[in-house]
C-alpha positions as CSV (number, residue, x, y, z in Angstrom):
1,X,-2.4,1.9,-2.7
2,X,-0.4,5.0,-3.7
3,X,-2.6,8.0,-5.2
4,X,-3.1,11.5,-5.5
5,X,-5.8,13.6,-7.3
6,X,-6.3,17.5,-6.8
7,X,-9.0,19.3,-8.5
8,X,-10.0,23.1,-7.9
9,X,-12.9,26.0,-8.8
10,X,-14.4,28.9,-7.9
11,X,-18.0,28.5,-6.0
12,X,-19.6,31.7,-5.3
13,X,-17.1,34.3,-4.6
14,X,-14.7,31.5,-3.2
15,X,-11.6,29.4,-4.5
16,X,-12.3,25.9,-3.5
17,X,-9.3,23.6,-3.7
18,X,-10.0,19.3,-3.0
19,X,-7.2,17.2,-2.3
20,X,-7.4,13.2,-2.3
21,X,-3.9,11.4,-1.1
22,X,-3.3,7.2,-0.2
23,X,-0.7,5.7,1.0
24,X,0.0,1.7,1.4
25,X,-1.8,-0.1,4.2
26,X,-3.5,-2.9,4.5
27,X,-6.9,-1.7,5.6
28,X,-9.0,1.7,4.9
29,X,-7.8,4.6,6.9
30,X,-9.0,8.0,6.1
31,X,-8.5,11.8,8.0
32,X,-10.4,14.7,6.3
33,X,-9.5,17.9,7.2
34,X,-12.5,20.4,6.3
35,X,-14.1,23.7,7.3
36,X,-16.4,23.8,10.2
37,X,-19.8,25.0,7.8
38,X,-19.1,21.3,6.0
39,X,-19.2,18.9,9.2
40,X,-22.7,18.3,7.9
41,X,-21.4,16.7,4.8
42,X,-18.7,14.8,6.5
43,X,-20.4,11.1,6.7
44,X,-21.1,11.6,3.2
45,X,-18.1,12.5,2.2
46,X,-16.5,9.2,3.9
47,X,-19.1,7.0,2.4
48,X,-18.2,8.3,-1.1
49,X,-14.4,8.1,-0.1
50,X,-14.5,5.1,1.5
51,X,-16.3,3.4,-2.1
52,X,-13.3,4.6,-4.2
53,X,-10.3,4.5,-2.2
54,X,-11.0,0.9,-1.4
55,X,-8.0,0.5,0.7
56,X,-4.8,2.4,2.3
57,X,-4.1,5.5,4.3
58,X,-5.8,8.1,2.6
59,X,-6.0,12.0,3.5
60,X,-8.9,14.3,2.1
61,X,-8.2,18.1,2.6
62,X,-11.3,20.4,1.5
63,X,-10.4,24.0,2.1
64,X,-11.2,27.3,0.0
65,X,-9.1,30.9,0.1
66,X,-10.1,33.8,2.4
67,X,-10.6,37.4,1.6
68,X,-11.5,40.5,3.3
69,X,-15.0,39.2,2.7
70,X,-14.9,36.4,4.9
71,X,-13.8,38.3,8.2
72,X,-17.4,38.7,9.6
73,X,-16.2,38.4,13.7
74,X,-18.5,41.1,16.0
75,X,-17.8,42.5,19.2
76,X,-20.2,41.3,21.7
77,X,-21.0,44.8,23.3
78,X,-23.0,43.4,26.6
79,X,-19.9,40.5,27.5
80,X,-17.3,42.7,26.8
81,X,-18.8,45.7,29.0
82,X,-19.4,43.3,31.3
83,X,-15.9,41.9,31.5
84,X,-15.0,46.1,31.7
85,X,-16.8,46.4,34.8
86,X,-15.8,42.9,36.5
87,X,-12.4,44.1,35.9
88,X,-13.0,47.9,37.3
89,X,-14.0,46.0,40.7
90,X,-10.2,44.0,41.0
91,X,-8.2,47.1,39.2
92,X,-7.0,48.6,42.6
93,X,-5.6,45.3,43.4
94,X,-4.0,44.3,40.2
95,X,-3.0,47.4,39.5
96,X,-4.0,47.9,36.0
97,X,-4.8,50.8,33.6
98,X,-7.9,52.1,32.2
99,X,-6.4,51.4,29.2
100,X,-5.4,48.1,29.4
101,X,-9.1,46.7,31.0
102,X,-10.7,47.0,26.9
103,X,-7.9,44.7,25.7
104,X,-8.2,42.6,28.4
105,X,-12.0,42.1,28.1
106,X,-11.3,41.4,24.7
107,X,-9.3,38.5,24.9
108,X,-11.7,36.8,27.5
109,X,-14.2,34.1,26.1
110,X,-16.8,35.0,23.8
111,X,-15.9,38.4,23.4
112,X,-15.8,37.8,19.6
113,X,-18.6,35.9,18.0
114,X,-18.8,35.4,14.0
115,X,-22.5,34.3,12.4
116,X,-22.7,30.4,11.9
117,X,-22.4,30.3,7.4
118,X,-25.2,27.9,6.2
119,X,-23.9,25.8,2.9
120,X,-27.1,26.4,0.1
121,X,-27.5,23.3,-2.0
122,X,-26.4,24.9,-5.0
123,X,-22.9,25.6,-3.9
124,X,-22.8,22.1,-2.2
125,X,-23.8,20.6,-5.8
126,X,-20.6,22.5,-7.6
127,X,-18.0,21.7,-5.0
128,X,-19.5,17.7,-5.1
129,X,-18.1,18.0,-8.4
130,X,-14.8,19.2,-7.7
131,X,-14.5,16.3,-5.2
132,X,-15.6,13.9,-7.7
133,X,-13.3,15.5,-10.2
134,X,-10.7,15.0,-7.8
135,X,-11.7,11.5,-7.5
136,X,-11.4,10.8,-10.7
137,X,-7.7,12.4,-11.1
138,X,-7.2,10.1,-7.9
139,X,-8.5,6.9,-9.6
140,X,-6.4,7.5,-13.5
141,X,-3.0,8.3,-11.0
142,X,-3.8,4.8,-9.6
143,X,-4.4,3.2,-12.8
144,X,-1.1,4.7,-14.4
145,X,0.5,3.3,-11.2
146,X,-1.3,-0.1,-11.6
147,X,-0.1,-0.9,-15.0
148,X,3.4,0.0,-14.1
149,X,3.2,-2.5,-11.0
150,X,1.4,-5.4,-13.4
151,X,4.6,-5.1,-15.9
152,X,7.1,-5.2,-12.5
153,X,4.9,-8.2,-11.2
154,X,4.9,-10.0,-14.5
155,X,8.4,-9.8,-15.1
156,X,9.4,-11.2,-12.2
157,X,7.5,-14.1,-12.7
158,X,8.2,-14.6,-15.8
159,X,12.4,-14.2,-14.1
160,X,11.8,-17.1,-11.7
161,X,9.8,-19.2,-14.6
162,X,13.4,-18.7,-16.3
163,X,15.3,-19.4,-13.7
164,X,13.4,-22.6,-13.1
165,X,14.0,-23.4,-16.6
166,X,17.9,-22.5,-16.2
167,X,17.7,-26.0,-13.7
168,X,17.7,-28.5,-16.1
169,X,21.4,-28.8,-17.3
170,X,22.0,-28.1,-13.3
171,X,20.0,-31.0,-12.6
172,X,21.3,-33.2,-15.4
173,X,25.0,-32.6,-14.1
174,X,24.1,-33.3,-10.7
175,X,22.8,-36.3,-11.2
176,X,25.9,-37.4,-13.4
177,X,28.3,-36.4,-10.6
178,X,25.6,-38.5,-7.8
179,X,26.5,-41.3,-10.1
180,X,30.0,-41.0,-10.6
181,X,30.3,-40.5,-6.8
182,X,28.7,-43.4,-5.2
183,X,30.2,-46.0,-7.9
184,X,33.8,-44.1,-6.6
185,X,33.1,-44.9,-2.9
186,X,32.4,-48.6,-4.1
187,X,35.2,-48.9,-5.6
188,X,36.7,-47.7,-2.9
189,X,36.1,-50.6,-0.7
190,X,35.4,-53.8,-3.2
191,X,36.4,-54.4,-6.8
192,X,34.5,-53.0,-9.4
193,X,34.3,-56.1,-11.0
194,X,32.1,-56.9,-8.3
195,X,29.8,-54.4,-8.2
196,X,26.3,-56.2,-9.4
197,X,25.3,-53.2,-11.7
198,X,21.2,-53.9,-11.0
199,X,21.9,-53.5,-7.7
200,X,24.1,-49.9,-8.2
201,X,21.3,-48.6,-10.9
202,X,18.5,-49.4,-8.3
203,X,20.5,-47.6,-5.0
204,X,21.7,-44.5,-7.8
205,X,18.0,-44.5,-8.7
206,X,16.6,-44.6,-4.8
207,X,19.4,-41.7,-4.2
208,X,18.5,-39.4,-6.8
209,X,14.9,-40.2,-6.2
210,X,15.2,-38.5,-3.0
211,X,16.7,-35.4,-4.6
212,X,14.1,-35.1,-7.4
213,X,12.5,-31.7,-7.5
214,X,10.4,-32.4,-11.1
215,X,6.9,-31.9,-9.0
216,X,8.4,-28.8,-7.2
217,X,8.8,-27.1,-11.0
218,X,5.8,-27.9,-12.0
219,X,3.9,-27.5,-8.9
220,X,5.8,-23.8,-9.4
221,X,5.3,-23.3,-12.9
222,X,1.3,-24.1,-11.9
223,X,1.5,-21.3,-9.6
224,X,3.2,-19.1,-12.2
225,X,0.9,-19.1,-14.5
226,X,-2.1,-18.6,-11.7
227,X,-0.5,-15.6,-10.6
228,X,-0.5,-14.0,-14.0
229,X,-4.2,-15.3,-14.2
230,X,-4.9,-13.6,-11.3
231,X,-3.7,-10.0,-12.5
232,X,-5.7,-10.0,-15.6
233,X,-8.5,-10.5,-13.5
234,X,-11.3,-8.6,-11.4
235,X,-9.9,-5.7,-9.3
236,X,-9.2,-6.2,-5.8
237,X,-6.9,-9.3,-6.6
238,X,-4.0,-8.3,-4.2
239,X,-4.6,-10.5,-1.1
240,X,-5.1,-13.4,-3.6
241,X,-1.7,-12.5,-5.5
242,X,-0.3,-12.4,-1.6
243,X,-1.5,-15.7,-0.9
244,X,-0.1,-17.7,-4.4
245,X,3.2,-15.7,-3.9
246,X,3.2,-17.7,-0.4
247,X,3.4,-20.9,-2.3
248,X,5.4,-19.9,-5.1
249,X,7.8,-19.5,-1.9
250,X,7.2,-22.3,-0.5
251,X,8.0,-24.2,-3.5
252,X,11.4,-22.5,-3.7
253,X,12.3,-23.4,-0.6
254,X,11.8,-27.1,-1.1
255,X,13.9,-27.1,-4.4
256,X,16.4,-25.1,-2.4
257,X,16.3,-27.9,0.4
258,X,16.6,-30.8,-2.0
259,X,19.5,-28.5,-4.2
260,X,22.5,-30.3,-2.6
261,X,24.3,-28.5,-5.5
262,X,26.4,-25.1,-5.0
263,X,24.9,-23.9,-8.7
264,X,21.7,-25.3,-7.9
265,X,21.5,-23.1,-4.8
266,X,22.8,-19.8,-6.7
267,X,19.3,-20.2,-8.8
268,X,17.2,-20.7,-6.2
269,X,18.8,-17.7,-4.3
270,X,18.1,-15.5,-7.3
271,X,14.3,-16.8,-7.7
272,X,14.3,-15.8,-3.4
273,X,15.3,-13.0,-4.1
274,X,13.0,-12.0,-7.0
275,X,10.1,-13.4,-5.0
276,X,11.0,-10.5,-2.4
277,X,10.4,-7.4,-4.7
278,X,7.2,-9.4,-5.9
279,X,5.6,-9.5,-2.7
280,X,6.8,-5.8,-2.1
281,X,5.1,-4.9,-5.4
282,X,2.3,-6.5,-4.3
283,X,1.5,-4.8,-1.1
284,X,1.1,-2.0,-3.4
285,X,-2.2,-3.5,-5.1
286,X,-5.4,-3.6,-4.6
């Protein structure tokens, strides 16, 4: 799920600054980016992120501003001299200048070395609040987010309840031109006088019978009102809201397959295409 929190403070004589970003995906995919003197901190840091991201592809950036201070690099006199008089021994072949062997030597390996910086518990206890703070900015973007989403979510259900609802005149009219039809094509080919009108009622019944969606709509308005039931539940609904908006599809489809009806379909079109930026929404949940 979408999310971003920042939080920053000064620890010791340093500006700290903890970022917490997630993107959509459908499983827990985090990439820290932090200073070397933290690595020891790193598995807790992904147990603690890993607890309140949940899900998606999160980034964690932990990083503080450097000063004058912070250059502490020192020559290492015996490599470097060493280097110096490895590279005396090949000057007369390569040609160089006195001059040029000390800035040679000091781009070779391990010519600079800087002191390994130890993390004191005390500074690790202030910036373990600004990544919680940061957590907590993370978590109230997410919620903002959230209830934005539920309102999307439950006014598109409540859109394909209407549209369901729109089908009754639909269906009524159908029916009346089924009706009208098949006592036409009789009439066509014997005398209406005839016609044995038990006989029409009970083959205009067994016809319309076959086009009858009235356990589609309420098999649909059942799924309706679980999906609603499900978003004012427990967190970490959104596979289950994934799953109900399958069959709220799939009963869509079968009124769409029994429409037989050019105005019919129009609805049913509209309810498909609602469904669409549901289950879009949705990927968006947790």
């Amino acid at each position: 799920m979408t999310g971003y929190g920042k939080a920053e403070g000064v620890v010791g004589t340093r500006k700290y600054s903890i970022e917490v970003r997630s993107l959509n995906s459908k499983q827990f995919d985090l990439s820290t980016r932090i200073p070397a003197m933290f690595r020891e901190k790193e598995m807790f840091l992904r147990k603690l992120l890993r607890s309140r991201v949940i899900r998606g592809k999160c980034d964690f950036f932990l990083f503080y501003e450097l000063d004058s201070n912070d250059v502490k690099h020192e020559i290492n006199y015996p490599i470097v001299e060493s280097y110096i008089d490895q590279l005396k021994a090949v000057k007369t072949s390569s040609g160089a200048e006195d001059s040029a062997l000390l800035a040679l030597a000091m781009r070779m390996p391990e010519a600079l070395s800087s002191p390994k910086e130890e993390l004191d518990d005390k500074s690790w206890q202030e910036i373990e609040s600004l990544v919680l703070e940061a957590l907590d900015k993370f978590d109230t973007f997410r919620e903002t987010e959230g209830a934005s989403i539920e309102a999307d979510l439950k006014k598109g259900v409540d859109f394909i309840r209407s549209c369901s609802t729109t089908l009754d005149p639909l269906l009524e009219a159908r029916q009346k031109r089924v009706r009208e039809r098949i006592k036409s094509n009789l009439e066509e080919v014997i005398d209406s006088s005839s016609i044995d009108e038990n006989r029409f009622e009970q083959e205009v019944f067994f016809y319309i019978e076959k086009q009858d969606v009235s356990e589609e709509r309420s098999r649909l308005a059942a799924h309706c009102a679980h999906f609603e039931e499900i978003m004012t539940g427990a967190p970490g609904q959104g596979k289950k809201l994934g799953f109900v908006a399958q069959e709220i599809g799939r009963e869509i489809n079968t009124l769409g397959s029994k429409a037989n009806d050019a105005d019919i379909q129009k609805v049913v079109v509209q309810m498909k295409d609602e469904l669409e930026k549901i289950k879009e929404q949705i990927l968006n949940t947790l």
